[in-house]
DSSP file (Angstrom, degrees, kcal/mol; ACC not computed):
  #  RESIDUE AA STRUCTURE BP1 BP2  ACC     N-H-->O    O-->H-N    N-H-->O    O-->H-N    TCO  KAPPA ALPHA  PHI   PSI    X-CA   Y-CA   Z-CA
    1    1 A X              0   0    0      0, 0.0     2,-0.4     0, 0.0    59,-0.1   0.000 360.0 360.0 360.0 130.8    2.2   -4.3   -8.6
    2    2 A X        -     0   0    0      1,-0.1    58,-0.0    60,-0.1    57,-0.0  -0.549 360.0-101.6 -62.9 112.6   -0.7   -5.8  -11.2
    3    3 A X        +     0   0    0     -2,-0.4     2,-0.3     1,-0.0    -1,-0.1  -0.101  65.5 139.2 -34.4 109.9    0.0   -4.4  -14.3
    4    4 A X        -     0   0    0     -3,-0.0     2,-0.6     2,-0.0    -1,-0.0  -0.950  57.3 -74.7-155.5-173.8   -2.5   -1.4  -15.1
    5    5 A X    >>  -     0   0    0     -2,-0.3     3,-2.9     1,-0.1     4,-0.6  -0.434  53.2-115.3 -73.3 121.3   -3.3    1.9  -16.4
    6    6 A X  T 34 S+     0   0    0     -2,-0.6     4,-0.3     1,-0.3    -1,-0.1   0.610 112.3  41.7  -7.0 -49.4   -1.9    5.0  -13.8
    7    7 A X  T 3> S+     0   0    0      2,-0.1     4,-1.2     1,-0.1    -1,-0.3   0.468  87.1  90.6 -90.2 -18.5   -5.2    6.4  -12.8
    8    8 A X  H <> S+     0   0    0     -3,-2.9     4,-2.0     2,-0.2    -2,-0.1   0.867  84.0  52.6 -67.2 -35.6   -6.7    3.1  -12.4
    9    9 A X  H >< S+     0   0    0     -4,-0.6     3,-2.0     1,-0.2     4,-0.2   0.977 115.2  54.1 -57.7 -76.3   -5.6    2.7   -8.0
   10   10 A X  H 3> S+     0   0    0     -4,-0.3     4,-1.5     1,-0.3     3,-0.4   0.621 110.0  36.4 -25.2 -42.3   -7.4    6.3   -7.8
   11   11 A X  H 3X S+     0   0    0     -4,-1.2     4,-1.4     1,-0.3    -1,-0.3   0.806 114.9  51.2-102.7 -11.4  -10.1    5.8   -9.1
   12   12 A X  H << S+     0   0    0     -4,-2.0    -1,-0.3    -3,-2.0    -2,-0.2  -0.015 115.8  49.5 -89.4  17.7  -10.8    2.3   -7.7
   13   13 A X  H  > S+     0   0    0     -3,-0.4     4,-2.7    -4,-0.2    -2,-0.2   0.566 117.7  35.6-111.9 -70.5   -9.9    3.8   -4.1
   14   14 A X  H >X S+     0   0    0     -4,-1.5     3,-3.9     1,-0.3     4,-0.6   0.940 116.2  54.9 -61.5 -68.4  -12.1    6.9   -4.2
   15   15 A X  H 3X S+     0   0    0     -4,-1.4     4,-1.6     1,-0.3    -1,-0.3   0.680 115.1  38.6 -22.3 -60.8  -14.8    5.1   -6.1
   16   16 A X  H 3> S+     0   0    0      2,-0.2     4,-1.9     3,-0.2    -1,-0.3   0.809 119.5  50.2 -71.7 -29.9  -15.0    2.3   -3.4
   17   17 A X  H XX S+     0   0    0     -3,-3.9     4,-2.7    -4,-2.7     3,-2.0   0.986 108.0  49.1 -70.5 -69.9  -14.5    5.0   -0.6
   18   18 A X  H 3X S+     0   0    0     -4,-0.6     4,-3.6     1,-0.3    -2,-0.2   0.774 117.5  49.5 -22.0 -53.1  -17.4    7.5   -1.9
   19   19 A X  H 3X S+     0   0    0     -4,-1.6     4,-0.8    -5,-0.4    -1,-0.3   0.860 109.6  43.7 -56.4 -52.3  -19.4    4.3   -1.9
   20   20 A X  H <X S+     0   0    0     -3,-2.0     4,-4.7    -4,-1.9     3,-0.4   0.845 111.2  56.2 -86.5 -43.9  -18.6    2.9    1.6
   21   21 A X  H  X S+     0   0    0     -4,-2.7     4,-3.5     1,-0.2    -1,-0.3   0.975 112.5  46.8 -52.9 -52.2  -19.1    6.6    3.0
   22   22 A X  H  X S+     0   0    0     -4,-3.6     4,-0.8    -5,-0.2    -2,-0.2   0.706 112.4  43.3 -36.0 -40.5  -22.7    6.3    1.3
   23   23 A X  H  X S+     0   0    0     -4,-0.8     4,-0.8    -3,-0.4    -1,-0.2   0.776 117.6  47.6 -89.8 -41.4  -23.8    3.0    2.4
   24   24 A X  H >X S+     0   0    0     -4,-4.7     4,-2.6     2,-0.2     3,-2.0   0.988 109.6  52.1 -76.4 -47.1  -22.5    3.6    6.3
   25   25 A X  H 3X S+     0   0    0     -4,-3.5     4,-1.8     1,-0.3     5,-0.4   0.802 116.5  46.0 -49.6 -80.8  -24.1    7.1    6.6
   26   26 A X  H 3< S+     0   0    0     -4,-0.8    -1,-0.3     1,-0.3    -2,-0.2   0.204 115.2  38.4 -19.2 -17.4  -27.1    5.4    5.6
   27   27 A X  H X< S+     0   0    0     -3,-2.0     3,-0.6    -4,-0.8     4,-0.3   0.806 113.8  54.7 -74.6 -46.4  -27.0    2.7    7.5
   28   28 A X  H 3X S+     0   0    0     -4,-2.6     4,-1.8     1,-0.2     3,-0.2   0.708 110.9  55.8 -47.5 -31.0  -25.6    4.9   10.5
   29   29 A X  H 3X>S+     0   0    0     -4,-1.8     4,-2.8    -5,-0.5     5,-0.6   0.925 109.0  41.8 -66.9 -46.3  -29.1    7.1    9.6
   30   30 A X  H <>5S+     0   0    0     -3,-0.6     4,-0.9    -5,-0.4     6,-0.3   0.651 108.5  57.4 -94.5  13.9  -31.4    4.4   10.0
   31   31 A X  H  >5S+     0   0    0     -4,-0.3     4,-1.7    -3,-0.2     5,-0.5   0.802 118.3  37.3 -72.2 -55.6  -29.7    2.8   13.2
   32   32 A X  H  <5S+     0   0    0     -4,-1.8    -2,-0.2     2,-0.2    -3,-0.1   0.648 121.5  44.1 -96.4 -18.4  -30.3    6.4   14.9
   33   33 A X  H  <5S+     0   0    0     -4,-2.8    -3,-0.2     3,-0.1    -1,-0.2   0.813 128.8  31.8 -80.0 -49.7  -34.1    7.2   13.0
   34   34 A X  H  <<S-     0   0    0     -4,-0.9    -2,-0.2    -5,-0.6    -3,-0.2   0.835  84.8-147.8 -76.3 -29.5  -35.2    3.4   13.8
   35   35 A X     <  +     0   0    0     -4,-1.7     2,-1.0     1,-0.2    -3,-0.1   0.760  46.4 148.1  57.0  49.1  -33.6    2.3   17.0
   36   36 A X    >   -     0   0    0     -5,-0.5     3,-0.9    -6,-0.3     4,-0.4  -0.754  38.3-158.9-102.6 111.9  -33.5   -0.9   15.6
   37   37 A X  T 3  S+     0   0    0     -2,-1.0     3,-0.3     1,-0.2     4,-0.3   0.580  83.9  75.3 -89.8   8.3  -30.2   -2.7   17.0
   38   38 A X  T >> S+     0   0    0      1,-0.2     3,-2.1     2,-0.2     4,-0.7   0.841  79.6  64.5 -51.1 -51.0  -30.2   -5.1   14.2
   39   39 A X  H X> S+     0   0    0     -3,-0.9     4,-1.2     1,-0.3     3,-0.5   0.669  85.0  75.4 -60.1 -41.5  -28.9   -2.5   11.9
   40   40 A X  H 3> S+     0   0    0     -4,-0.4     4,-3.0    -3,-0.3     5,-0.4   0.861  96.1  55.8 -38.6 -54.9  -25.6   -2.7   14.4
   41   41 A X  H <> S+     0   0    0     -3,-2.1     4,-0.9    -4,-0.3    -2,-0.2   0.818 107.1  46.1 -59.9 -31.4  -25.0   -6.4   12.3
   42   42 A X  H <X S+     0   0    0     -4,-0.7     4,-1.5    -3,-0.5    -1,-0.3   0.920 108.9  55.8 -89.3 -18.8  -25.0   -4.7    9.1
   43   43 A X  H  X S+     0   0    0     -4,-1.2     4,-1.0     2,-0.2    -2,-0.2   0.890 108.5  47.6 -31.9 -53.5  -22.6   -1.8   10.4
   44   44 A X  H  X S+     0   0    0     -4,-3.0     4,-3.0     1,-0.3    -1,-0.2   0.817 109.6  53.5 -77.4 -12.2  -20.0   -4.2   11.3
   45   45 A X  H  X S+     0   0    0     -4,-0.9     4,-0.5    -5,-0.4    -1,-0.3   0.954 106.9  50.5 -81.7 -26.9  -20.4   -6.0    7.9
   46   46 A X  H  X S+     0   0    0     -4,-1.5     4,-1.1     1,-0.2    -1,-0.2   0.819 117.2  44.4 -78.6  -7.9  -19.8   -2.6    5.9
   47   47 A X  H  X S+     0   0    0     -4,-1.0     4,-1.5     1,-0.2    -1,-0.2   0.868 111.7  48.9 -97.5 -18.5  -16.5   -2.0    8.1
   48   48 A X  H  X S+     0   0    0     -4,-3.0     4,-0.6     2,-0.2    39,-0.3   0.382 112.6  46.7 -88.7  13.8  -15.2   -5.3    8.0
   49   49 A X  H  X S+     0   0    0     -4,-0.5     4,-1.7     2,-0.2    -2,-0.2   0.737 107.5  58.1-107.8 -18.1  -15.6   -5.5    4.3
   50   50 A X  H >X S+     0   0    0     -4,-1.1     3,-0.8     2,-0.2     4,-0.7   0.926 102.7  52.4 -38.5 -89.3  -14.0   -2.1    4.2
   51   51 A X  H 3X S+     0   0    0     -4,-1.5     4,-1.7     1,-0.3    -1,-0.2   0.580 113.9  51.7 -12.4 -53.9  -11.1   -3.9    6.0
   52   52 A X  H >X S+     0   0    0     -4,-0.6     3,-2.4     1,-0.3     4,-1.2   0.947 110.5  38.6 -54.2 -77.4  -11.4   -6.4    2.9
   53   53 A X  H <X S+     0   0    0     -4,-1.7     4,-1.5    -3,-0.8    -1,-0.3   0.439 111.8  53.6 -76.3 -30.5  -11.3   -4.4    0.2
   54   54 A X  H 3X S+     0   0    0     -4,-0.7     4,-2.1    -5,-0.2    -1,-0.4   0.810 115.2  50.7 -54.9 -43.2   -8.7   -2.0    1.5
   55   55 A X  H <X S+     0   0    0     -3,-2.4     4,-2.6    -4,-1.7    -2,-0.2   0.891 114.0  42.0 -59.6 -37.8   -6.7   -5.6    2.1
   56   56 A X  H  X S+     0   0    0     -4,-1.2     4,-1.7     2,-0.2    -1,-0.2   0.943 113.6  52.6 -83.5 -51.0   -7.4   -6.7   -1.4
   57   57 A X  H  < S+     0   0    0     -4,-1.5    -1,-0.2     1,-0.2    -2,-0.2   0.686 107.0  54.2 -59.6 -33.4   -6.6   -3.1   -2.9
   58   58 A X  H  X S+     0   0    0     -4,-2.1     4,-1.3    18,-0.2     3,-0.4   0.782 108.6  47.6 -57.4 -40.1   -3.3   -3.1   -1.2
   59   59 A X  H  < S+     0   0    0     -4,-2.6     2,-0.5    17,-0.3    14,-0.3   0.914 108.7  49.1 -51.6 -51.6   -2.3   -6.2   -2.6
   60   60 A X  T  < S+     0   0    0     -4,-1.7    -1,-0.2     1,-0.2    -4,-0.0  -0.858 127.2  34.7 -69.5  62.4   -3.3   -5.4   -6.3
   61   61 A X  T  4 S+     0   0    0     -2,-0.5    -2,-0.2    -3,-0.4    -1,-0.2   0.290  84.9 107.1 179.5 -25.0   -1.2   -2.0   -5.6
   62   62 A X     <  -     0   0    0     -4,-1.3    -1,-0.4    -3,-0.2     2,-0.3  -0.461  54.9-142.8-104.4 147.1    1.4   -2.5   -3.5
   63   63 A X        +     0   0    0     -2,-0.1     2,-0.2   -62,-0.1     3,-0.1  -0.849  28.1 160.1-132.2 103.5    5.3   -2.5   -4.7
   64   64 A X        -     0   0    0     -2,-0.3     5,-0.1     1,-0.2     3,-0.0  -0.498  56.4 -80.4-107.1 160.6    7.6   -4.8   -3.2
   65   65 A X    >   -     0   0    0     -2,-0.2     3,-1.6     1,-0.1    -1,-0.2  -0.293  53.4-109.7 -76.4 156.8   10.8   -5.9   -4.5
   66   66 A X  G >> S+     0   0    0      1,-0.2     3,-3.2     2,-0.2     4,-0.6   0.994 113.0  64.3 -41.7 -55.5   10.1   -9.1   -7.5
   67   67 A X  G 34 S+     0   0    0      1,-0.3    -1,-0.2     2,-0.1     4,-0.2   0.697 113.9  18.0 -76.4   0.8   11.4  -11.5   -5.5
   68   68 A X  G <> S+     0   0    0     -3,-1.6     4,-1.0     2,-0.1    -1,-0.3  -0.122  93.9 105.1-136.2  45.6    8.8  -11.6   -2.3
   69   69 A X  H <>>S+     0   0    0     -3,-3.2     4,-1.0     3,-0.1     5,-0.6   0.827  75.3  50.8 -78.4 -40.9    6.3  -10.0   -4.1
   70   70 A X  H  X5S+     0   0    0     -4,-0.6     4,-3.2     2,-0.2    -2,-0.1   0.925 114.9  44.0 -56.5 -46.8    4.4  -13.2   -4.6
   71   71 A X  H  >5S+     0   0    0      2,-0.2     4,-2.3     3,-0.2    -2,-0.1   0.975 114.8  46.3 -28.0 -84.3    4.5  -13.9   -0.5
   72   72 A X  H  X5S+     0   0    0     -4,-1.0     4,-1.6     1,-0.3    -2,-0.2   0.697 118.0  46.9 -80.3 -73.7    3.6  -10.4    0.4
   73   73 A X  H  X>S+     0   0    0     -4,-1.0     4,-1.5     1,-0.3     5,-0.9   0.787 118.7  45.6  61.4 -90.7    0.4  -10.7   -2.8
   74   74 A X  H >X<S+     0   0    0     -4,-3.2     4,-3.4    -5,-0.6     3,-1.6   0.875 106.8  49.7 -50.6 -61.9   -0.4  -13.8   -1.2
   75   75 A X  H 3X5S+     0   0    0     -4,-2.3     4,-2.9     1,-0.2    -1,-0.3   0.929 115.9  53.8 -40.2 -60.1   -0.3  -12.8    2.7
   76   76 A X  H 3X5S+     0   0    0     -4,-1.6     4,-1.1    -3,-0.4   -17,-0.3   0.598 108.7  39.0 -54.3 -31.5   -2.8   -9.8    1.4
   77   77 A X  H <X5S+     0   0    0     -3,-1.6     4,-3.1    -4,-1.5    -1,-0.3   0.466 108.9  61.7-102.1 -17.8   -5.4  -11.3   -0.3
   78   78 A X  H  X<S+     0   0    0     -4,-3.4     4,-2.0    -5,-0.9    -2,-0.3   0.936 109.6  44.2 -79.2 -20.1   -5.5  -14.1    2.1
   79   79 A X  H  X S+     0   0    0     -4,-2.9     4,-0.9    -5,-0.4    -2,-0.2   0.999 118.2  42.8 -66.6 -56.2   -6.4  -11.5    4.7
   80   80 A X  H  X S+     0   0    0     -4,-1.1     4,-1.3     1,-0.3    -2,-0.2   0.792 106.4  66.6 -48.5 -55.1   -8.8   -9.8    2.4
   81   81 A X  H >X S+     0   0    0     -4,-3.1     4,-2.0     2,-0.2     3,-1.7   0.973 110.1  27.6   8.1-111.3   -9.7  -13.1    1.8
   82   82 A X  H >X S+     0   0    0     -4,-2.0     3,-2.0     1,-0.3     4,-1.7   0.831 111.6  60.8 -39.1 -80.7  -11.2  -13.7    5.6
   83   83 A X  H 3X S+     0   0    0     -4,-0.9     4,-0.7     1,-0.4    -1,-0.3   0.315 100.8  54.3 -48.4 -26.4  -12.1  -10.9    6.3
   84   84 A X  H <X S+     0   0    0     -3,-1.7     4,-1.5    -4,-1.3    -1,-0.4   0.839 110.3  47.7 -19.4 -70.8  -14.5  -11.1    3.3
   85   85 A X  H XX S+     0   0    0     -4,-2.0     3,-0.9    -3,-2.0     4,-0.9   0.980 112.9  54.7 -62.3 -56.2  -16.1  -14.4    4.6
   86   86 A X  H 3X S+     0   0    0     -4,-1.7     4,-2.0     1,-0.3     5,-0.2   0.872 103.7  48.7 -30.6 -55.2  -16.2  -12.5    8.0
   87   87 A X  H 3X S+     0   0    0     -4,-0.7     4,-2.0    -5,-0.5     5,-0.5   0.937 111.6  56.5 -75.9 -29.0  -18.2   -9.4    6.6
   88   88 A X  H << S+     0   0    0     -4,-1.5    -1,-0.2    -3,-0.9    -2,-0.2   0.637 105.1  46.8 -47.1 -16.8  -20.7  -12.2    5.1
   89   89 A X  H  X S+     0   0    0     -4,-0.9     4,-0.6    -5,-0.2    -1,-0.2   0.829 112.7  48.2-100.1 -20.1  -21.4  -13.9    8.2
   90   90 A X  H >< S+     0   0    0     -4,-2.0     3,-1.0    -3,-0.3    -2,-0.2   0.912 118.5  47.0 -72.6 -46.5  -22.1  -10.2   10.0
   91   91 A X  G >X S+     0   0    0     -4,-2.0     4,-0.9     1,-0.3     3,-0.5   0.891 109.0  54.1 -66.6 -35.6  -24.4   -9.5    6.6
   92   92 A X  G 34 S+     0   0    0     -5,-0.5    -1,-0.3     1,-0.2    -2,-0.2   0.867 110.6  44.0 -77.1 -28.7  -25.9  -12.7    7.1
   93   93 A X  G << S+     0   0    0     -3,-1.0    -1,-0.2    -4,-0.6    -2,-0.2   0.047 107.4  56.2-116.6  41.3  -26.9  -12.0   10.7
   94   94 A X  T X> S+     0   0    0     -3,-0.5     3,-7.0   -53,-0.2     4,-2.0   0.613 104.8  46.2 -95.6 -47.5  -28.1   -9.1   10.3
   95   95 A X  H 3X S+     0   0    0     -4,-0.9     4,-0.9     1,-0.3    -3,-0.1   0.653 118.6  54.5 -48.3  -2.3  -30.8   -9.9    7.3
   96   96 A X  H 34 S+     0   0    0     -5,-0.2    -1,-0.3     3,-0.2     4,-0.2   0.556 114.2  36.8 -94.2 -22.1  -31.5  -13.0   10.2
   97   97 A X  H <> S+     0   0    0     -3,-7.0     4,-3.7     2,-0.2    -2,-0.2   0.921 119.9  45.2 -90.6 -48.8  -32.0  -10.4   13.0
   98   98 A X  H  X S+     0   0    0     -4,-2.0     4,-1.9     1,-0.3    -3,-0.1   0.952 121.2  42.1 -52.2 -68.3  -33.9   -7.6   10.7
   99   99 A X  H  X S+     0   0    0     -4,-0.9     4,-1.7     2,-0.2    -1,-0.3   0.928 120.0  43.0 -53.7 -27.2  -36.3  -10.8    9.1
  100  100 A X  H  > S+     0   0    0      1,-0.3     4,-1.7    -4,-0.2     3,-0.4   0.987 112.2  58.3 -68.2 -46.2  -36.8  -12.8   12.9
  101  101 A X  H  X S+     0   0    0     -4,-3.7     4,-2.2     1,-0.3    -1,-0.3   0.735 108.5  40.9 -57.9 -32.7  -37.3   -9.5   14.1
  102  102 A X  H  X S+     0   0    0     -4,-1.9     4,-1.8     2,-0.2    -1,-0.3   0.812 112.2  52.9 -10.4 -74.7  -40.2   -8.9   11.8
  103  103 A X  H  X S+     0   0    0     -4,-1.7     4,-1.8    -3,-0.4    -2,-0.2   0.675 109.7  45.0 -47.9 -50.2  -41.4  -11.7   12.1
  104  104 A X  H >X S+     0   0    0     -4,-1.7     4,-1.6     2,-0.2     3,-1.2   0.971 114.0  52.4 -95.5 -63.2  -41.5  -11.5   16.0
  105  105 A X  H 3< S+     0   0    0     -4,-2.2    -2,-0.2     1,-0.3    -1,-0.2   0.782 108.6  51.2 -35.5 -49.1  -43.0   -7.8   15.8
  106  106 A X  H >X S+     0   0    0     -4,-1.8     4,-2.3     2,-0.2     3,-1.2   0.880 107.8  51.1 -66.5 -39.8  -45.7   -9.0   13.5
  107  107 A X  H <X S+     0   0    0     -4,-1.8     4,-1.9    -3,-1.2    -2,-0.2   0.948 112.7  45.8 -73.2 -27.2  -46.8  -12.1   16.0
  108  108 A X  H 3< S+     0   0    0     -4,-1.6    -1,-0.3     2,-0.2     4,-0.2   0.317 109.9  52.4 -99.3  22.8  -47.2   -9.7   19.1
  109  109 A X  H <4 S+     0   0    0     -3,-1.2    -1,-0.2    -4,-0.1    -2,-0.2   0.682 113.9  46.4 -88.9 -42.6  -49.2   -7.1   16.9
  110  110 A X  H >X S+     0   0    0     -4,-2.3     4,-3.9     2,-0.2     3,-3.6   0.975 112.9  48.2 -45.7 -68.6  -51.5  -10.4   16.0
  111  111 A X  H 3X>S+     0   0    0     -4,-1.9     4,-2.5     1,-0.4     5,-0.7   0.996 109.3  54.0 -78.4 -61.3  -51.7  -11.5   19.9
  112  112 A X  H 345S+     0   0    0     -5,-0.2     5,-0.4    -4,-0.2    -1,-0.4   0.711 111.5  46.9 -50.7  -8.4  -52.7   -7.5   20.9
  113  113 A X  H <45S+     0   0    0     -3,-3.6    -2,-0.2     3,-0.2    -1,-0.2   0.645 111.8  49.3 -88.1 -46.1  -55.6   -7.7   18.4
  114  114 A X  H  <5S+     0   0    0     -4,-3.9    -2,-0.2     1,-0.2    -3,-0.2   0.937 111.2  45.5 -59.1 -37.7  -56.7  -11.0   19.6
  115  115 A X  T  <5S-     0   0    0     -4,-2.5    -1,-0.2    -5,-0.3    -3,-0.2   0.887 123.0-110.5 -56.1 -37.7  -56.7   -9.9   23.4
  116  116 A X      < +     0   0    0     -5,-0.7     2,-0.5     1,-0.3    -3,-0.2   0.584  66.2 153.4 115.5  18.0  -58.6   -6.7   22.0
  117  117 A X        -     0   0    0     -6,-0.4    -1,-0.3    -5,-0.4    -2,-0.1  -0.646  47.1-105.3 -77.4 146.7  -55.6   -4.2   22.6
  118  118 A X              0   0    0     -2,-0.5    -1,-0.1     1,-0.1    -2,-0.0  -0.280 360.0 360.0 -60.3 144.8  -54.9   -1.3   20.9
  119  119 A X              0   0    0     -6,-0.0    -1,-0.1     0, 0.0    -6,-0.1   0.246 360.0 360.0 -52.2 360.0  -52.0   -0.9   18.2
């Protein structure tokens, strides 16, 4: 276990949980106000960096005998590890779906003025 104060796992568990609850009800809110299925990419990025950060927090926490503590350390943050790059590449296409989708919304509002359709 990484040397620290008693209270420190607690509060760095809730703290990051409170958070996570915040950001998915919020996402989960505007997935279900917008119907925007974009919003799906950035779900799976807040659960697989949950995944992370639970990995990472077990590592930095966890009490294993001295002698495979370094192993069991290692194995833990190298999952947290991936799984971290992971939830970047879900975050990373969703701000690629949200912006194309923009993008794509905005050209067929342009092509319905020029034909002389209504909004």
């Amino acid at each position: 276990m990484l040397p620290m104060e008693a209270e420190t796992m607690g509060m760095l568990t809730i703290g990051f949980w409170t958070m996570m609850f915040a950001m998915f009800t919020v996402v989960f809110i505007m997935l279900l106000r917008d119907r925007r299925l974009e919003m799906i990419w950035i779900l799976a990025h807040l659960i697989v960096f949950a995944m992370a950060v639970r990995s990472c927090l077990h590592a930095i926490g966890n009490r294993v005998h001295p002698i495979m503590a370094s192993e069991n350390n290692s194995w833990w943050l190298g999952i947290g590890g991936v799984l971290w790059a992971i939830s970047m590449f879900l975050l990373l296409g969703g701000i690629v779906s949200l912006a194309t989708g923009k993008i794509h919304a905005e050209l067929a509002l342009e092509a319905n003025e020029k034909e002389g359709r209504p909004r």
